[in-house]
C-alpha positions as semicolon CSV with decimal commas, in nm:
position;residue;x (nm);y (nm);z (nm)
1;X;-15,158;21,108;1,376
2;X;-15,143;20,854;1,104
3;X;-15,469;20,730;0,955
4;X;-15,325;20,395;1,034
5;X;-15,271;20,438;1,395
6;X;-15,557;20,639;1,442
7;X;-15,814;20,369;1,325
8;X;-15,585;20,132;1,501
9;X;-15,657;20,332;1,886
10;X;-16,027;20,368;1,796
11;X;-16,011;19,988;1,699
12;X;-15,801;19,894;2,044
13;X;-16,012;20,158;2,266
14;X;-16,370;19,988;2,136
15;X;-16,230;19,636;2,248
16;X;-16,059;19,738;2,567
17;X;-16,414;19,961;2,653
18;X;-16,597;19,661;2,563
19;X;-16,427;19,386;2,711
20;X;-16,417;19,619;3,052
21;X;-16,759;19,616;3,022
22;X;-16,779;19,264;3,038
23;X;-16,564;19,184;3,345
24;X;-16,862;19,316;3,563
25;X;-17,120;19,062;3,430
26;X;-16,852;18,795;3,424
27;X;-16,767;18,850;3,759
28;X;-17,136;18,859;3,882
29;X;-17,164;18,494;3,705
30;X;-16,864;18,365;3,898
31;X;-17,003;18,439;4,251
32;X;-17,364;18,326;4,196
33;X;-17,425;17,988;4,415
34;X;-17,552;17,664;4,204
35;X;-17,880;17,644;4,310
36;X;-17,859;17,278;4,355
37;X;-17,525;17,302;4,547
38;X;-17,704;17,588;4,806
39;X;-18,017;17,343;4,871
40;X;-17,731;17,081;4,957
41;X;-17,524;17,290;5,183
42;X;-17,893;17,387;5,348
43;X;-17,980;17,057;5,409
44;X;-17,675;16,981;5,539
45;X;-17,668;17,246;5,820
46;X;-18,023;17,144;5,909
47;X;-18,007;16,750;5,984
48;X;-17,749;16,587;5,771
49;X;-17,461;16,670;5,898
50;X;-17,374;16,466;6,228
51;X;-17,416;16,640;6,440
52;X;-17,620;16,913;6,244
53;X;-17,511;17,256;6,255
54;X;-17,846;17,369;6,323
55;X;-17,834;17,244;6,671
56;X;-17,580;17,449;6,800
57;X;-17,577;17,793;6,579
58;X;-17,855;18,044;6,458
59;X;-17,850;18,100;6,109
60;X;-18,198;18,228;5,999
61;X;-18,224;18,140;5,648
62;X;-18,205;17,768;5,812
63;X;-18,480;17,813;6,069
64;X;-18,232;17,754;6,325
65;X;-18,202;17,874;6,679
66;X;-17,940;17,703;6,825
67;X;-17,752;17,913;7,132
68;X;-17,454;17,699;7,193
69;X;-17,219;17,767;6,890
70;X;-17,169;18,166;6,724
71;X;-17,494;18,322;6,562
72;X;-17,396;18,276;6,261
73;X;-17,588;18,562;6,125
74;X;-17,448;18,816;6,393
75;X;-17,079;18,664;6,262
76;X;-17,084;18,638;5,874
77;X;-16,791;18,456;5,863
78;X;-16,572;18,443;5,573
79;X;-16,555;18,126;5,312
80;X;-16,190;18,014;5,460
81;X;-16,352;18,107;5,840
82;X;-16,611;17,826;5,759
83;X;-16,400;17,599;5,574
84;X;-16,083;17,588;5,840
85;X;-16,328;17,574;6,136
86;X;-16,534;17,232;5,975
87;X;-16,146;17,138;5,833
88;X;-16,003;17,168;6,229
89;X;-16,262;17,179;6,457
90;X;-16,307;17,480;6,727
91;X;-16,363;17,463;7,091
92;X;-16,667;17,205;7,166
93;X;-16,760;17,195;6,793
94;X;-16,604;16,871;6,643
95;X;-16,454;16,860;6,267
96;X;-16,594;16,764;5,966
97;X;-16,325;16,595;5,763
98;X;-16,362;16,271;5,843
99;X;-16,775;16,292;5,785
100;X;-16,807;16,501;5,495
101;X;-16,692;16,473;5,142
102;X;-16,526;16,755;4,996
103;X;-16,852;16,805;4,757
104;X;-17,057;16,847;5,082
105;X;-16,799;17,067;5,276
106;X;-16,764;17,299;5,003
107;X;-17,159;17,271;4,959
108;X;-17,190;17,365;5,315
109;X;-16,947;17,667;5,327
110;X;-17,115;17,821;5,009
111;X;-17,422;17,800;5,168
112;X;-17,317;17,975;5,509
113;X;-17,191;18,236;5,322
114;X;-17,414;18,320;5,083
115;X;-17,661;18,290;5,374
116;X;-17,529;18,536;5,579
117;X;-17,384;18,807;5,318
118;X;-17,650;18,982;5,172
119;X;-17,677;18,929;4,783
């Protein structure tokens, strides 16, 4: 092989090695929770929301033993789970659109998730 092209696939192979080492620890950033938006989505399922969350489900991190909606921690649900059940409503629990902003929904489904997928 050329000297050219051989200096050219070490070049290529140490910035495609490199840069897949990145993706790992770039990823990792992406799903970490703002701190300030999990305390928010915590307070929320405790006694902000109306009516709070924490009256009807169980969701341990929350101190709350409510038996009348899904454990939450025997579930996990998923992100969209969360979201589409405050967006629509489900069975005797009411939706959330019309008494949350956006900022607090999204607040509130990060912090169900994150508190019942281990991390």
């Amino acid at each position: 092989m050329p000297r050219f092209r051989l200096r050219t696939v070490r070049w290529y192979g140490i910035v495609l090695g490199g840069g897949a080492l990145l993706l790992p620890c770039a990823f990792a950033q992406a799903q970490t929770p703002d701190p300030a938006q999990l305390a928010e989505g915590k307070l929320l399922f405790q006694k902000q929301a109306n009516p709070a969350c924490a009256t009807c489900h169980t969701l341990k991190d929350a101190g709350s033993t409510g038996a009348i909606g899904p454990n939450l921690d025997d579930t996990g649900p998923s992100k969209d789970d969360i979201r589409g059940v405050l967006h629509s409503g489900l069975g005797a629990m009411p939706q959330f659109d019309d008494h949350l902003s956006k900022d607090q929904i999204d607040a509130l489904v990060n912090y169900v998730f994150w508190a019942t997928h281990p991390h």
